[in-house]
C-alpha positions as CSV (number, residue, x, y, z in Angstrom):
1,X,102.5,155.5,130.4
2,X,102.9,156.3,126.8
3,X,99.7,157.6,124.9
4,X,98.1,154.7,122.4
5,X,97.9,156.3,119.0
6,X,94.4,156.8,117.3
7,X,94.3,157.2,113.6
8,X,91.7,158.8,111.4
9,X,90.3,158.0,107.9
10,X,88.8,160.3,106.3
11,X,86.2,159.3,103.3
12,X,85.3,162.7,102.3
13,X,86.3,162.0,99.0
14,X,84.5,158.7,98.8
15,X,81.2,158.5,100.9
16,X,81.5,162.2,101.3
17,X,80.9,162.2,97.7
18,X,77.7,160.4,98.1
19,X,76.0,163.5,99.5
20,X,73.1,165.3,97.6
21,X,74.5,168.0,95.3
22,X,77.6,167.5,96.2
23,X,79.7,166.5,92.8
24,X,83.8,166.7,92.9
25,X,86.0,167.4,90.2
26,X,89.4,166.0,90.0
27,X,90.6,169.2,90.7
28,X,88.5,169.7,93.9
29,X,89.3,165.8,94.8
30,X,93.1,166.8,94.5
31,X,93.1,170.0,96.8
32,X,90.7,168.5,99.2
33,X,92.8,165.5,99.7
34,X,96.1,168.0,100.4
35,X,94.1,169.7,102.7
36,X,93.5,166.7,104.6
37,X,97.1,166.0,104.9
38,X,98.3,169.0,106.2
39,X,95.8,169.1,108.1
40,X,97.3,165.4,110.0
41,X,94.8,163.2,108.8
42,X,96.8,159.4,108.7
43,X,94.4,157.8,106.1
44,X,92.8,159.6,103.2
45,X,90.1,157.6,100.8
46,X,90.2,159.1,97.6
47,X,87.4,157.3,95.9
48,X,86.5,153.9,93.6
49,X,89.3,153.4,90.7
50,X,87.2,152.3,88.1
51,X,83.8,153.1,88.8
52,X,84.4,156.6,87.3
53,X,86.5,158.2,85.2
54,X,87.1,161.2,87.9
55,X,88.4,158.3,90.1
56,X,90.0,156.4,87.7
57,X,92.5,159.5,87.0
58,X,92.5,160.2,90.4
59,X,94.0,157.5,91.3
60,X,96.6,158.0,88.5
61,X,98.0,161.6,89.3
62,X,101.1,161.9,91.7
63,X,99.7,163.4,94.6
64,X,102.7,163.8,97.0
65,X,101.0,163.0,100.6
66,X,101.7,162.1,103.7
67,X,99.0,160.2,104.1
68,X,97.9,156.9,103.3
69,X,95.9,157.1,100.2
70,X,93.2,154.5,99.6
71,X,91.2,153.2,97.2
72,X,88.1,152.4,97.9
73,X,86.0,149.1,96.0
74,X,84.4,145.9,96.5
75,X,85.9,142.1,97.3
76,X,85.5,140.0,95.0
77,X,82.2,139.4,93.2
78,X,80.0,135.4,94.1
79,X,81.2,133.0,91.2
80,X,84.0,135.0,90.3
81,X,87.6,134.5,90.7
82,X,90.1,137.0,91.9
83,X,91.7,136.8,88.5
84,X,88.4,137.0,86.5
85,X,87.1,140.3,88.1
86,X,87.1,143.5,86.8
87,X,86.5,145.5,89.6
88,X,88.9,143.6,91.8
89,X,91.4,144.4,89.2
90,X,90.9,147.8,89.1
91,X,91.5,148.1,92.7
92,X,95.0,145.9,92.7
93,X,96.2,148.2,89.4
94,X,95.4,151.6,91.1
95,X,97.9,153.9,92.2
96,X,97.0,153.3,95.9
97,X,98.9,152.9,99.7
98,X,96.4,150.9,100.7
99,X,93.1,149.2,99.5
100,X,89.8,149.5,102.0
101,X,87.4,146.4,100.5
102,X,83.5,146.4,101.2
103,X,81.6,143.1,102.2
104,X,78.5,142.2,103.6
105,X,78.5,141.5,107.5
106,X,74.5,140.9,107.9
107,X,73.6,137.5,106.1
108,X,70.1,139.2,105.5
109,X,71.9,141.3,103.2
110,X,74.3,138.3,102.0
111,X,70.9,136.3,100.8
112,X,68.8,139.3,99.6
113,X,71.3,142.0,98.5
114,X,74.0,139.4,97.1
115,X,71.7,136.2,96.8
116,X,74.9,134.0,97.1
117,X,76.1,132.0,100.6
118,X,77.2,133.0,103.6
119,X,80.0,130.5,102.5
120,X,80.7,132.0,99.2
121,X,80.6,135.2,100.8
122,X,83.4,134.6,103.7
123,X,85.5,133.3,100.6
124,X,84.9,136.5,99.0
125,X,86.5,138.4,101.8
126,X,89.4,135.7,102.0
127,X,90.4,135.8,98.4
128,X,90.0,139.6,98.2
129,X,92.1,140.7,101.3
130,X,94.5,137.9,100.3
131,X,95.3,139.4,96.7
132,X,95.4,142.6,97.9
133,X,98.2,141.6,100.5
134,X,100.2,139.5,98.2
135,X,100.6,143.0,96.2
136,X,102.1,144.3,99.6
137,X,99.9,146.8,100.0
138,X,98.0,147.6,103.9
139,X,94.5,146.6,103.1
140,X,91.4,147.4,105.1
141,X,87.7,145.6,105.4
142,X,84.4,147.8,105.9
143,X,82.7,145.3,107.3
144,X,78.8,147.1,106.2
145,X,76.1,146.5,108.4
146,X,78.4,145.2,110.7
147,X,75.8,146.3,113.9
148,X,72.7,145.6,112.3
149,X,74.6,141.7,111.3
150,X,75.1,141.4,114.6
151,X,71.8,141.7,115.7
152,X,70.6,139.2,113.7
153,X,73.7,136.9,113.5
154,X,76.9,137.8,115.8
155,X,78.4,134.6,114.7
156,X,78.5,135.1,111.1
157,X,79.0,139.2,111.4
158,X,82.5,137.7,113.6
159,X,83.0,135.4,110.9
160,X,83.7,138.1,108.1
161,X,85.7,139.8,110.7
162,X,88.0,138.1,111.8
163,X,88.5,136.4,108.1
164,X,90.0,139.1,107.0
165,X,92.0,139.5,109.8
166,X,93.0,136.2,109.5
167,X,94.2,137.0,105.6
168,X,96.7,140.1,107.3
169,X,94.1,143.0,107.5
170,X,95.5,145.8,108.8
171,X,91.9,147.1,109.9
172,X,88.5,145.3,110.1
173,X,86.1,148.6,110.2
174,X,82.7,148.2,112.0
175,X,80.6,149.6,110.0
176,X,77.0,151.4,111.1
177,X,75.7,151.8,107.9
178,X,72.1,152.0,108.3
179,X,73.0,155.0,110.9
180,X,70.8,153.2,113.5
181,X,73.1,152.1,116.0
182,X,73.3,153.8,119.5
183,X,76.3,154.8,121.7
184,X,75.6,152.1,123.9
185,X,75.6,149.7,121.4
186,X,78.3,150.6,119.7
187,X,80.7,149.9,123.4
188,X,79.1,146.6,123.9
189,X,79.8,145.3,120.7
190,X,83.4,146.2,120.2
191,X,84.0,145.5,122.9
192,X,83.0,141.6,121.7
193,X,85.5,142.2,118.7
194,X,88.7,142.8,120.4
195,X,87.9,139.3,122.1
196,X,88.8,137.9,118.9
197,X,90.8,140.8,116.9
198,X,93.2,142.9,118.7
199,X,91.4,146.7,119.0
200,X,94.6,148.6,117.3
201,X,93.6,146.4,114.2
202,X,89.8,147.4,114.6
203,X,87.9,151.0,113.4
204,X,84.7,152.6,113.3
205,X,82.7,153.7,110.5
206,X,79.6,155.6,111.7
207,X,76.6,157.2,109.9
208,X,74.5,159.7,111.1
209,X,70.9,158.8,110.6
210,X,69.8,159.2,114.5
211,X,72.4,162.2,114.8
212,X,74.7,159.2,117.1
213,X,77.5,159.2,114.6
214,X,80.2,161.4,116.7
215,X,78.7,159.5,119.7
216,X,79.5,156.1,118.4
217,X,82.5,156.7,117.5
218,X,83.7,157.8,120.7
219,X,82.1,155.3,122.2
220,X,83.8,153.0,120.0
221,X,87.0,154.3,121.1
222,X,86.2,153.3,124.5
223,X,85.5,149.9,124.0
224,X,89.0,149.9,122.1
225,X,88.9,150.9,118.7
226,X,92.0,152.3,117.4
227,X,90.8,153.9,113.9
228,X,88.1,156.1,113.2
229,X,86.7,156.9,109.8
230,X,84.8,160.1,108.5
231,X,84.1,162.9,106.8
232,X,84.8,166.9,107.1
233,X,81.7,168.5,108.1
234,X,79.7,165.3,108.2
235,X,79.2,165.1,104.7
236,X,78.0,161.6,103.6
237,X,74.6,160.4,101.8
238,X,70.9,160.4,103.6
239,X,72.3,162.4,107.1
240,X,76.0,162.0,106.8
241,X,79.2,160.4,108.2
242,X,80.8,161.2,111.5
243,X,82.0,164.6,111.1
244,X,85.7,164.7,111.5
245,X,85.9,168.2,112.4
246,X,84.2,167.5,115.8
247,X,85.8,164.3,116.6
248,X,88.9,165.8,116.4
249,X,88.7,168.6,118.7
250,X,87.3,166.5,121.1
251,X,90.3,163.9,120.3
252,X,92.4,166.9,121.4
253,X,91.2,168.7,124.1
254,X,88.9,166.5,126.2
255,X,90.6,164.8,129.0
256,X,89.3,161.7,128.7
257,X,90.9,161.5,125.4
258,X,93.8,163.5,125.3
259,X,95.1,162.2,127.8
260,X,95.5,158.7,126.7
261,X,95.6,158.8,123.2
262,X,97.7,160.8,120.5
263,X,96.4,161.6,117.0
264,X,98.4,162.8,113.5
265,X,96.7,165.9,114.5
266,X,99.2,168.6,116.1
267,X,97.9,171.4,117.8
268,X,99.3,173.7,115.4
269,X,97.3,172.0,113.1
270,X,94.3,171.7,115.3
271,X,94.4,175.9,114.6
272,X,93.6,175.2,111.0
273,X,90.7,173.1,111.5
274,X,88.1,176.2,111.1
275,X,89.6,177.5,108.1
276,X,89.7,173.9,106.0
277,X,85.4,173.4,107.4
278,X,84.9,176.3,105.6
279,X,87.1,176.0,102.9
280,X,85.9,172.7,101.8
281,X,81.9,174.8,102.0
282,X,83.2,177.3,100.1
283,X,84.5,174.6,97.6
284,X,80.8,172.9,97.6
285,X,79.2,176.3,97.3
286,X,77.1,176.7,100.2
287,X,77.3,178.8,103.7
288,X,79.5,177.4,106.6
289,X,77.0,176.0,109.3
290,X,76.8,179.1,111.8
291,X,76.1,176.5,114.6
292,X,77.9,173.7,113.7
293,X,80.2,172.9,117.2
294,X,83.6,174.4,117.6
295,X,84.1,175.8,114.2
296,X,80.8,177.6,113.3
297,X,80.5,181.3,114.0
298,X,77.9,180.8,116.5
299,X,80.0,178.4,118.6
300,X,81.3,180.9,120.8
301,X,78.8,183.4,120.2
302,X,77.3,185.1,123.8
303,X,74.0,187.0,123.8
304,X,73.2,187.3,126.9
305,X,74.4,190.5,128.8
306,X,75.0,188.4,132.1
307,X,76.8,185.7,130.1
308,X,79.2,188.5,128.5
309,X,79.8,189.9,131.7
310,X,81.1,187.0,133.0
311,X,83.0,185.7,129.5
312,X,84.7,189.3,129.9
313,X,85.7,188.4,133.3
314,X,86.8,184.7,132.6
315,X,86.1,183.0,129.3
316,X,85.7,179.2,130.7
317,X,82.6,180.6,132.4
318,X,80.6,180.0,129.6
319,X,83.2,178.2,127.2
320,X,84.2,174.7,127.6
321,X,87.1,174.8,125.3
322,X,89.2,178.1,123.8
323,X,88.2,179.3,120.4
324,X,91.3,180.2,119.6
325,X,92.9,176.0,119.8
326,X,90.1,175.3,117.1
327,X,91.2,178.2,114.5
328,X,88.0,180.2,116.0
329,X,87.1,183.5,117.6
330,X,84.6,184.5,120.6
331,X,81.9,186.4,119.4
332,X,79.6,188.5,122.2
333,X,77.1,189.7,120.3
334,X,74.8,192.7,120.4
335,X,71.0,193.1,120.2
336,X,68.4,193.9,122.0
337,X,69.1,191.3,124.9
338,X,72.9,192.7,125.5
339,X,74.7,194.7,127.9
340,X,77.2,197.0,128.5
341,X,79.7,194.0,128.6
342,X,78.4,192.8,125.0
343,X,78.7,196.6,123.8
344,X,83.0,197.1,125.1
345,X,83.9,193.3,124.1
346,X,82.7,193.8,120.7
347,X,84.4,197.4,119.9
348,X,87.3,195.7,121.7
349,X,87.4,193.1,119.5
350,X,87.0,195.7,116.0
351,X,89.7,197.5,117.5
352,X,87.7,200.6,119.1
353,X,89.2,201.5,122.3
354,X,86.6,203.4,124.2
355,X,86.5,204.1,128.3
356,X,84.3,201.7,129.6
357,X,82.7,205.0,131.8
358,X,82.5,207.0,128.3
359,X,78.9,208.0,127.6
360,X,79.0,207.0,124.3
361,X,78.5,203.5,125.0
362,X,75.4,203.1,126.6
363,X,74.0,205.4,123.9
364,X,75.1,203.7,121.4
365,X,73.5,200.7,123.3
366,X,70.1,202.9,123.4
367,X,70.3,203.1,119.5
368,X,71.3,199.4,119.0
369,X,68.0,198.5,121.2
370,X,65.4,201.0,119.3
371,X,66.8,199.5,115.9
372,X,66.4,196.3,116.6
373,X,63.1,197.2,117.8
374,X,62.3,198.2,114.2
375,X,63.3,195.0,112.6
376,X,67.4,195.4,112.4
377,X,69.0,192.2,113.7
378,X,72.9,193.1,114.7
379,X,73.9,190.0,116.1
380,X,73.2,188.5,112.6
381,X,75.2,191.8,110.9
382,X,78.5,191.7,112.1
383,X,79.8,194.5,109.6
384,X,76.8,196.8,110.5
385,X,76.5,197.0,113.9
386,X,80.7,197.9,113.2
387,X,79.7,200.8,111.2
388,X,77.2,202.3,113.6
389,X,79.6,201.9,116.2
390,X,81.8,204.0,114.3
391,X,79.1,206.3,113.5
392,X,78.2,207.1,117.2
393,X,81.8,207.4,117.7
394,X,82.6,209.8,114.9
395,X,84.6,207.5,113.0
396,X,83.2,207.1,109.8
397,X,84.7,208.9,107.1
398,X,82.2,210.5,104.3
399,X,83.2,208.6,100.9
400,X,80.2,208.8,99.0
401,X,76.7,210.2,98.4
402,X,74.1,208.4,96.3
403,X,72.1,211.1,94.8
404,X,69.5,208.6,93.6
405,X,68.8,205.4,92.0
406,X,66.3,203.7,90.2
407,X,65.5,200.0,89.3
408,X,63.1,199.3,86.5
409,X,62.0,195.6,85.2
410,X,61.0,194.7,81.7
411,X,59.8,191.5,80.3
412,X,60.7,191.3,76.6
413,X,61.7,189.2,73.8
414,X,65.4,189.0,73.3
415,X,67.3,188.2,70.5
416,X,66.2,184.4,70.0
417,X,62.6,185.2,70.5
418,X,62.4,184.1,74.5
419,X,60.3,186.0,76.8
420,X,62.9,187.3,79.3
421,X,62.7,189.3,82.4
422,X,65.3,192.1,82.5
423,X,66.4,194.5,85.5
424,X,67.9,197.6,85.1
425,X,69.4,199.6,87.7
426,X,70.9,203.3,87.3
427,X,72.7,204.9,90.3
428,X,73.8,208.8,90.8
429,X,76.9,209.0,93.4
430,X,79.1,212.2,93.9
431,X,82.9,211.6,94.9
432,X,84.6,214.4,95.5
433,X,82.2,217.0,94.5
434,X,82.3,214.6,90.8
435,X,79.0,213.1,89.7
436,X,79.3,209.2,88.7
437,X,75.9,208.0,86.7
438,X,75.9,204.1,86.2
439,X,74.2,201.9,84.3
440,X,74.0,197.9,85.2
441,X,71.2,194.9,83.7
442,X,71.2,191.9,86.4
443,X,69.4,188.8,87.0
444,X,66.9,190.2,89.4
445,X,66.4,194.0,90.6
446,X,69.1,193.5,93.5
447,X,71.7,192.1,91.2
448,X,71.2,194.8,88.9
449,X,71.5,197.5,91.8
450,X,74.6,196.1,93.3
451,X,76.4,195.8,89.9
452,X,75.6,199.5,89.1
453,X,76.1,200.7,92.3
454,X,80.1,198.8,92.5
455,X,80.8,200.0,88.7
456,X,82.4,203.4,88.6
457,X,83.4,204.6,92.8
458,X,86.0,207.0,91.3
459,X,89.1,207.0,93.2
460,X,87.4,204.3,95.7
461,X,86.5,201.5,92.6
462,X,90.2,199.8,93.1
463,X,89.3,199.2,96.5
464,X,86.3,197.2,96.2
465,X,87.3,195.8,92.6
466,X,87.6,192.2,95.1
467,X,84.6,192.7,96.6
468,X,82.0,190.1,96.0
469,X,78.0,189.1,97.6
470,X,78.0,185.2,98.4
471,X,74.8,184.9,100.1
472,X,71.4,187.5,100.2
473,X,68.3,186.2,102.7
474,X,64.8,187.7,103.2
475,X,63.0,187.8,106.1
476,X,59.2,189.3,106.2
477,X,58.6,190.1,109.3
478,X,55.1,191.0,109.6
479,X,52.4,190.5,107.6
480,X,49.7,192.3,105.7
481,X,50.2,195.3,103.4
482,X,52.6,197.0,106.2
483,X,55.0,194.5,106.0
484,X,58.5,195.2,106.8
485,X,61.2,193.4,104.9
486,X,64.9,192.5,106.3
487,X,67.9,191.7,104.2
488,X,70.6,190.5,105.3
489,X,73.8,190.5,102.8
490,X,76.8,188.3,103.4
491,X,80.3,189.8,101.5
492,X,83.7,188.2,100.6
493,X,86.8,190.2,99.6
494,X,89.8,188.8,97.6
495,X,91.5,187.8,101.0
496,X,88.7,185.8,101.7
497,X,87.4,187.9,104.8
498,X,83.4,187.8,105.1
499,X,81.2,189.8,106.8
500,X,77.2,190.6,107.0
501,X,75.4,193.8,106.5
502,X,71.8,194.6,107.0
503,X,68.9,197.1,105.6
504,X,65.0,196.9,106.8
505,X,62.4,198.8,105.0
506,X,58.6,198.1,103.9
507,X,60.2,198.0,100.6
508,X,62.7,195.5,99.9
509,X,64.9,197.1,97.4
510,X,65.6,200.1,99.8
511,X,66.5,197.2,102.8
512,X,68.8,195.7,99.9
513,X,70.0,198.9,99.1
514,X,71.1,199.6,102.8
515,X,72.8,196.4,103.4
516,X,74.8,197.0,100.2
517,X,75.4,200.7,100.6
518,X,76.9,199.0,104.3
519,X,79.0,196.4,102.5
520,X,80.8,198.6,100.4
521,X,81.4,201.4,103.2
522,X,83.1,198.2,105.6
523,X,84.7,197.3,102.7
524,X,86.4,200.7,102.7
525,X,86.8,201.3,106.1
526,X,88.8,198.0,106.4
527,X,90.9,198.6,103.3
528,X,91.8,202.2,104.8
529,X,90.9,204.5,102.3
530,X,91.3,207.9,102.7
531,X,88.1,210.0,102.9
């Protein structure tokens, strides 16, 4: 028996938008929606012609995809007709495969929200999807508040449903836009649909306001839904859309799934799924979500010494899918919980080969423990814990040697008359028996320090000349007027590798100073330079 095909819709660029601080220039619009079809995606929503003049040109540029690309806008407004509306023309003029029209399912919000008829209102959805198909374009309904409608009045919420089905809809999307549907719901009520509209005409559009919205979608699915519609990384306004990037997966690798359905998805794309999560973060600005399922780096991340023992022996004891499909890596991390499993995995993986029997290794486990003791948090500091490997092992090379350095602040006027607050850092290395003094002003005292520190390396400077910080986090970790201070400093270089580094002192420009001194060693050590 042939698979049945599942499509996805993403709305990233749409309801995605919608998310706090999130704001998209055309440019970011454009590469996000590229990204999206290679990644396999069959319908991509790139926003509301008309309501803004991002999407307005948007919807104007030749965007050479694979995918279906759809506007996004409203049916027709109550007392208008679908030649006297504005927005309705918009969305018939734009450049667009398809059109996806929103309208009221829930008469509550057809009396209050609208304050027109439930009459005037199924008209609305007729006319609408009716214009848009005379144009010959495939044409979607969000039905919104489809669940909730329901509820309150199945009849009429099956009325707007199956009107624009009736008008040659392509899809009638169940929306849960309140986000307060649950799983089992969700199955009972499409399942009540297909009785009167076929499911491979019928999608899902869940929010994520009870954390359900992967859930119902899935569950949707199973009552014989045939398009599911969301965003990458959950993005969407109040708590999000379904996430895309953990439907998919699922889509792919669970049974129950994968073996009856297909999706635009191939698995050689399904390997690219980690990278475009954290491309589109990058994008918006902010740090990847280390636990977020399948792609974040915690999601096959093993503390436990027991657990690594056994991963080491055979990785689906403790994973239920292979990092690897997904575009990510295992992680068996080392602290002050790990074993002698944790310890060979991870110099495995950083390309140490050492005799499991070698003595090294447990006293290098010995220091990791009495560290951490102290405050130092490896598991958290990938880069780190690779360097004191190395150190224990003798493989380190000597680059550098910071003589000294010294941070001063000063508040002063400056040259408009504002009181300002300036740092100023001055660092003494020796290279090569050659003393370097430099001199950097920064935002704060760590800003300044890093800047001066990465100015003038010598023979070293071209090799960290890419090197960048993209996130610096604080941690007290006792109180009182003994209170010991970790940093923890996340790098990127110009090929777009991260890593972490770490420093803990009572004073928190010398636990800066560590974690930077750390970045810029890895930084070297990865590059290869010569000692």
């Amino acid at each position: 028996m042939a698979p049945e095909r599942l499509y996805l819709f993403d709305t990233t660029l749409r309801d995605g938008a919608q998310t706090n601080g999130v704001d998209f220039t055309l440019s970011d619009k454009l590469t996000i929606a590229k990204m999206l079809d290679d990644l396999g995606i069959d319908y991509v929503e790139g926003g509301y012609p008309g309501a803004n003049p991002t999407d307005t040109q948007l919807f104007a540029e030749d965007r050479n995809l694979g995918a279906t690309f759809t506007a996004f806008g409203m049916t027709r407004r109550p007392g208008r007709s679908t030649s006297n509306d504005p927005g309705l023309a918009a969305l018939l003029e734009a450049n667009a495969d398809a059109i996806c029209f929103v309208a009221k399912s829930w008469d509550y919000h057809v009396r209050v929200a609208l304050e027109t008829t439930p009459e005037e209102n199924l008209a609305s959805i007729r006319d609408s999807v009716g214009a848009a198909v005379a144009t010959g374009r495939e044409v979607l309904l969000d039905c919104e508040h489809f669940f909730d409608g329901y509820k309150a009045n199945p009849q009429f919420a099956l009325a707007c449903a199956k009107a624009a089905y009736d008008q040659g809809a392509r899809w009638i999307v169940l929306c849960d836009t309140n986000g307060g549907a649950l799983p089992h719901e969700v199955e009972t009520v499409v399942g009540e649909v297909i009785k009167l509209i076929p499911g491979d005409h019928v999608g899902i559009h869940a929010h994520n306001d009870t954390e359900q919205a992967v859930a119902n979608s899935l569950a949707a699915v199973r009552a014989g839904a045939r398009q599911i519609q969301g965003t990458l990384n959950g993005l969407g306004e109040r708590c999000g859309n379904a996430n895309l990037v953990s439907i998919i997966p699922t889509l792919k690798l669970k049974p129950e799934f994968a073996d009856r359905f297909e999706i635009g998805v191939s698995d050689a794309q399904l390997k690219s799924l980690a990278h475009a999560s954290h491309t589109l973060d990058e994008m918006l600005n902010r740090a990847p979500n280390r636990h977020a399922p399948y792609v974040g780096e915690s999601a096959f991340a093993t503390k436990a010494g027991i657990h690594a023992s056994a991963i080491m022996k055979d990785p689906a004891t403790y994973e239920h899918v292979s990092p690897d499909r997904v575009g990510n890596r295992r992680k068996l991390l080392v602290s002050d919980q790990a074993g002698k499993s944790n310890v060979l995995a991870e110099l495995e993986r950083i390309g140490l080969k050492v005799d499991k029997d070698d003595a090294r290794i447990m006293q290098l486990l010995d220091v990791v423990k009495e560290r951490e003791a102290i405050g130092y948090a490896y598991e958290a500091a990938d880069a780190s814990f690779e360097l004191l490997a190395r150190r224990v092992l003798g493989k380190v090379p000597n680059y550098f040697d910071v003589e000294k350095f010294d941070v001063n602040i000063e508040q002063r006027d400056n040259a408009v008359g504002q009181r300002v607050t300036v740092s100023l850092a001055v660092v003494k290395v020796k290279v090569d028996g050659e003393t370097l003094i430099s001199a950097a002003e920064g935002i704060g005292p760590v800003n300044a320090l890093d800047l001066a520190l990465r100015k003038d390396l010598g023979k070293y400077q071209g090799y960290i000349n890419g090197l960048e910080l993209t996130d610096y986090r604080v941690r007290i970790l006792n109180g009182g007027t003994e209170a010991v201070t970790r940093v923890l400093i996340e790098s990127q270089d110009e090929s777009g590798e991260r890593w972490t580094t770490v420093g803990v002192s009572p004073n928190i420009i010398d636990a800066s100073f560590q974690a930077l001194m750390d970045s810029i060693v890895y930084k070297l050590v990865r590059s290869g330079a010569p000692a």
